[in-house]
N, C-alpha and C positions, 0 to 999 in steps of 0.2 A: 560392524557397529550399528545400532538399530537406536534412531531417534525418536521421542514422543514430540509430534509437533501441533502445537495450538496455534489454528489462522482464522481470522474473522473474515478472510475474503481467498479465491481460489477459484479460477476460469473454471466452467463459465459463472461462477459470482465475482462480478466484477463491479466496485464502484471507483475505483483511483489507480491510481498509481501501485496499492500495497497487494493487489492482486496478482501485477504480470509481476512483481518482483516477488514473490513466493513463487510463483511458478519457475523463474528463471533459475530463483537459489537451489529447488529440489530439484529440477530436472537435470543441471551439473553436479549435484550432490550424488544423485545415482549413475549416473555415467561415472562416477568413482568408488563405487561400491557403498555408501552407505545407505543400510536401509532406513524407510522413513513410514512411522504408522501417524497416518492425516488426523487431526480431528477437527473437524467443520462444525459449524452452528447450522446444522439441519433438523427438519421434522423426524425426521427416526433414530434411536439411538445406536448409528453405525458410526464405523472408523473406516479409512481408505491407508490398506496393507500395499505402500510403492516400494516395488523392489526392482523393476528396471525402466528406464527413460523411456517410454509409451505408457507405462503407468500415467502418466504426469495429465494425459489427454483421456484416457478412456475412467479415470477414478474407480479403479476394481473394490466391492462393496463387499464389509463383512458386519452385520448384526453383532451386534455385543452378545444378546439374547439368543445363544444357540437354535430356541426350537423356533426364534419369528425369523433366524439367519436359513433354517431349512425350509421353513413355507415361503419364504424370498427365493431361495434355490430354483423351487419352481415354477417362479413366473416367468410370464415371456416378455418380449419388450423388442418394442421393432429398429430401436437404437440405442443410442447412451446416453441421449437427450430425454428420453422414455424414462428409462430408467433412474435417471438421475432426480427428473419430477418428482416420482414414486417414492422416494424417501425424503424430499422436499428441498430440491438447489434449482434453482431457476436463474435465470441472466440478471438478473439485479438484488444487492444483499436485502434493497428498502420490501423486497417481496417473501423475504422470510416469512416465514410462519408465524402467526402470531403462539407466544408461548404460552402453556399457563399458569397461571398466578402463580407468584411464589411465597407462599406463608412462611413466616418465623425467617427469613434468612439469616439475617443477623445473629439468634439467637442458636441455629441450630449449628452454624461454623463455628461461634463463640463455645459452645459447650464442648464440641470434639475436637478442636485443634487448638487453643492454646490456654486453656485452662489447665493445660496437665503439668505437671509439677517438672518434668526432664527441659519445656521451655523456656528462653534466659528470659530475662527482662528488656533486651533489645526486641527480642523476637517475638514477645508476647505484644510492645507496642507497634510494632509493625504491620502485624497481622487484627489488631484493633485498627488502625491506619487504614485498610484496603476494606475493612469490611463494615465500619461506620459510613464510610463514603460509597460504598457500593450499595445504595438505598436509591428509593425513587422509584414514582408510579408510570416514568417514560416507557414506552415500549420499549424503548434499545437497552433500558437498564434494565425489564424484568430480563428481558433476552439474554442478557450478562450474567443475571445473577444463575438462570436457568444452565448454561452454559458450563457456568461454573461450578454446581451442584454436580451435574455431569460428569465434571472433572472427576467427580472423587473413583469413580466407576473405572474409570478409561485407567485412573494411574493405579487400581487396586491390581487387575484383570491382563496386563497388559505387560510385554518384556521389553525393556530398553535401558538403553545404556547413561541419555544422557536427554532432558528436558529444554523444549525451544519454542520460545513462545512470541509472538509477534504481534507487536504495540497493545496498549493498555486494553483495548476491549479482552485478552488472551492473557494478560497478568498475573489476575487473580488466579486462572485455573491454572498456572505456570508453578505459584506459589502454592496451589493446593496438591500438587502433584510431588512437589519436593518436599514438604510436609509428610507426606505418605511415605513416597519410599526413599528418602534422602539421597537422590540423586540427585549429580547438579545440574545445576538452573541458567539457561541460558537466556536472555530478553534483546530480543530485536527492535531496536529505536528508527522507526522509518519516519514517525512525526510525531512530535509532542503538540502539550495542548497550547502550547504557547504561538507553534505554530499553525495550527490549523485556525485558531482564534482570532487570530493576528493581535493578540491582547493576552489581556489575563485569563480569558476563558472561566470552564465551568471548574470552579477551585476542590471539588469531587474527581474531576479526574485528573486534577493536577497531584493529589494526595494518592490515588491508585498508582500513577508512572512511577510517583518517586518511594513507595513500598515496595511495588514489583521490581524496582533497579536494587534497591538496599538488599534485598530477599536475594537476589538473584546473585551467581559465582560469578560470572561475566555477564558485557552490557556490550552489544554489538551497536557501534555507530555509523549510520551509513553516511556519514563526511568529517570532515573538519568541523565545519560550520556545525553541525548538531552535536558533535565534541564539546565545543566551547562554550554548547546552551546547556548541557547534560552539569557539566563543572558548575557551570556562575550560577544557576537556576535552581536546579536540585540536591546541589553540592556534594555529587557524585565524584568517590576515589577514583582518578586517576588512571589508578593502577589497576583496575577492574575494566577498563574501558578498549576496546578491541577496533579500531577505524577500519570499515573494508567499506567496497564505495559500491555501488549499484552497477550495472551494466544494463547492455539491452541484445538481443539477438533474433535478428530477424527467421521464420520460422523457414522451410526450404519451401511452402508450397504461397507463399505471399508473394504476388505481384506488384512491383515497386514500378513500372511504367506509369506514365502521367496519363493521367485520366480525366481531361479538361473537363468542368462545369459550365465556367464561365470564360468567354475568350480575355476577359478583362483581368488585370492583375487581382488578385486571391489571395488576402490575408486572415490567417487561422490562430482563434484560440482554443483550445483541447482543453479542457479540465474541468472541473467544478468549480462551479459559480459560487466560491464563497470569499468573503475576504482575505483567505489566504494568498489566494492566487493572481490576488488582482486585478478581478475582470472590468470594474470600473477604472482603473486606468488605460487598458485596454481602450477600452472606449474614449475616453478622453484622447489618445491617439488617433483614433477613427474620425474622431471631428476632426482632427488639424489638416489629416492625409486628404479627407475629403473634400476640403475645401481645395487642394492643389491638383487632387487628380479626384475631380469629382467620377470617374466612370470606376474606381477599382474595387473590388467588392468584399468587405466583411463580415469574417463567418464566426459566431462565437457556436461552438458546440460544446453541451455536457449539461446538466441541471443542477442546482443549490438553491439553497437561503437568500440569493440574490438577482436571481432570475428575471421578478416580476419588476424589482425596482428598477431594474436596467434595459426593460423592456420598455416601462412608462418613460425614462429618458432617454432611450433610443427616439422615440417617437415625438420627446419634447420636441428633440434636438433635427427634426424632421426626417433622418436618416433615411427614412423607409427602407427601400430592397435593396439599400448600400451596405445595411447592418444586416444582415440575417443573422437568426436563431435555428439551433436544428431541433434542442430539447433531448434528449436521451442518445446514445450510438449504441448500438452492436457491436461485436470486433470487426465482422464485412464491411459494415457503416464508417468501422473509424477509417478502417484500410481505404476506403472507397475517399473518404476527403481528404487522407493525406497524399493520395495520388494526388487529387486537385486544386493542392495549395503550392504556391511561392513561395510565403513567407510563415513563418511561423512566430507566433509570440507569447510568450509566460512570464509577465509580469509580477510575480510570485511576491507578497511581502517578505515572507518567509517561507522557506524551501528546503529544507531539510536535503532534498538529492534533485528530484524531478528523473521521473522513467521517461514522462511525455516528450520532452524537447532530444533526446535520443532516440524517441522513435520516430518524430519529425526527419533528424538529421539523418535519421537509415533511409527514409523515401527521397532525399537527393533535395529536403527542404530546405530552405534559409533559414538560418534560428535566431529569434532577438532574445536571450535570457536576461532574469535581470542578478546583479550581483551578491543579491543576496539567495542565494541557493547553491546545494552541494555542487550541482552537476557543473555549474561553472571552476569546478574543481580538477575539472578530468577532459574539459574538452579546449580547447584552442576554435577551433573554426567556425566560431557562433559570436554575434555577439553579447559582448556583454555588460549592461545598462542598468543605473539605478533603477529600482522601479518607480522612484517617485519623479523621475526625468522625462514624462513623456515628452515634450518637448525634442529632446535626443534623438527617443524612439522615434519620431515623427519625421524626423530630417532624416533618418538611416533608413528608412521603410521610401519616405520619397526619392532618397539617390536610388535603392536599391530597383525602385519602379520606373525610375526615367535610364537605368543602366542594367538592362537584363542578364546580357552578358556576364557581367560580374555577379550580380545574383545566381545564375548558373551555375556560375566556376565556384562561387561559394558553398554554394547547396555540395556541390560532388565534391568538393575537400572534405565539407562535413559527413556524407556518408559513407567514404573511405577509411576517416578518423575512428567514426563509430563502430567500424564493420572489425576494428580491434578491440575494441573495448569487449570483453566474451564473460560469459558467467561464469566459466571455466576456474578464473583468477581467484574470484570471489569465494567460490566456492573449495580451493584449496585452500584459503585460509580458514576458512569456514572448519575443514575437514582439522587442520591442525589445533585448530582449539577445540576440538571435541576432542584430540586424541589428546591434550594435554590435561583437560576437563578428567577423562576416564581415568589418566595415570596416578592422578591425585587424588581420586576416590580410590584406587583398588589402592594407594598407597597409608593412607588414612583409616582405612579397616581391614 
């Protein structure tokens, strides 16, 4: 079976969470035989042909453009990192290319895809729905709309069985692709805008998620919790709704031994600085613990929207070298602080799953999560805390600091627990809804 799959992120582009969990989902998708043609928001117009689990790390490169895919044949490239430049993927998605301009969008999807008369009147507003809202002089949205132009190429040109597209920036082209060759439509829910906003958000891409879920045959949710916002929120069927949870799996060549910084206890936030995640409560906990055990040391790493604010009140609040900031990680960067953390904490408004506090708990970390997010779905040996409780968080981070020992024996429950949780799982579901996906089209025509 051979997938078309649309990712706005894919090691080494890495901005959250929705990167290693693409990687995890294809890389046990192919250890089961299904093939998978990638398509990335790069500078060149190629696609990545993965047909066995090392694909997943070296992204084998094919030109759409046969005669630019044979003067690419002949370059040389003294790695994969080389190479990967060369058509434009860099370690962070904010260094994409700038795209260009995109004249007429609106008018040039409106005139080929649902003006034709075979369109219902569901269908026809739907696809007004994703592409009145798909406007905007932002970079990320010409990027989108670029992308999604793109689409129409990849789904003309290209063999597969069955369309999978992951969170809203991937939608549209998700939808343009089933349009074309009426295959089904697969949409992967790893965050909505309700949660990344911790609000209402931008009410554009609230309009894009819930087009691309109505549009799509099935709606892959990665928890309960994002189940329950998919129904009240978008009021998405039910029955179209697929729950498989996220995993994590540590790679064979990653060293999980502690790797001190600091001799003093080490507490870690990992994710993006935005109000999703909660990094200002975070802190609001840093002031309580500091005050008790003035020597332990706080590390927020990752960048956002919130950065700066929580820099100038780190510094109100006098914190200095107790709070540290690290600003951007590598994957060696992140590997290298989750060796040298204690404690870990994601005070997440809203959380959909969280990959991060799973890969804390595979380094042998202590995990405070808080209860609104999937992952406190699937694990037991973390805890787990409002987020609006720092108070809570503040007395469980201080026993945990004046009682090592049980922080210890915590952290190694946790990365035992996690060391089952396998993409494997996921990814057999994953394989039986495509095989149920294919049996209903080849049944239907």
């Amino acid at each position: 079976m051979k997938i078309l799959m649309f990712t706005w992120e894919f090691p080494p582009l890495i901005s959250g969470g929705l990167g290693m969990a693409c990687y995890g989902i294809v890389k046990a998708l192919l250890s089961q035989g299904i093939n998978i043609d990638l398509v990335l928001p790069t500078k060149e117009m190629v696609y990545f042909p993965l047909r066995q689990e090392s694909d997943v790390d070296t992204l084998p490169t094919v030109f759409l453009d046969p005669v630019q895919h044979k003067e690419f044949s002949t370059q040389k490239f003294s790695g994969v990192r080389e190479r990967l430049e060369y058509i434009g993927i860099s370690h962070r998605p904010e260094s994409y290319i700038q795209m260009g301009e995109i004249t007429q969008f609106y008018q040039n999807v409106n005139k080929e895809y649902w003006t034709s008369e075979l369109v219902t009147h569901e269908e026809k507003e739907l696809w007004e729905e994703m592409t009145v809202n798909l406007i905007g002089d932002e970079d990320l949205m010409k990027k989108v709309q670029e992308y999604t132009v793109r689409a129409d190429s990849f789904a003309r040109k290209l063999d597969y069985d069955i369309i999978h597209a992951h969170d809203w920036l991937t939608y549209p082209s998700g939808m343009l692709a089933k349009k074309i060759s009426q295959k089904p439509l697969v949409v992967h829910i790893h965050a909505t805008e309700f949660d990344r906003a911790g609000g209402p958000g931008d009410e554009r891409v609230h309009k894009i998620e819930h087009a691309g879920m109505m549009y799509a045959d099935r709606i892959i949710s990665v928890s309960q919790y994002t189940a329950q916002m998919i129904m009240s929120r978008y009021r998405i069927d039910t029955g179209r709704i697929r729950i498989i949870h996220n995993a994590f799996t540590l790679s064979d060549d990653m060293n999980i031994s502690k790797l001190r910084i600091f001799k003093a206890p080490t507490i870690l936030f990992l994710g993006r600085i935005t109000l999703q995640k909660g990094p200002d409560y975070y802190l609001d906990v840093a002031e309580r613990v500091l005050k008790v055990h003035p020597d332990a040391k706080f590390i927020m790493a990752g960048t956002g929207d919130m950065s700066r604010k929580l820099l100038r009140r780190s510094a109100s609040l006098k914190l200095r070298n107790r709070f540290l900031f690290t600003g951007f990680l590598n994957r060696s960067q992140v590997e290298s602080i989750l060796r040298a953390a204690d404690i870990y904490v994601l005070p997440s408004v809203s959380e959909p799953f969280g990959i991060a506090p799973l890969e804390a708990m595979a380094y042998g970390v202590t995990s405070i999560i808080s209860k609104q997010s999937g992952v406190a779905e699937v694990v037991n040996h973390a805890f787990k805390i409002d987020f609006w409780d720092v108070d809570l968080m503040a007395e469980t981070i201080n026993h945990l600091i004046e009682n090592p020992a049980i922080c210890a024996k915590i952290g190694h429950d946790g990365m035992v627990e996690v060391n089952r949780i396998q993409w494997d799982e996921a990814a057999e579901k994953i394989r039986h809804l495509y095989a149920s996906l294919a049996s209903e089209y080849i049944k239907s025509n």
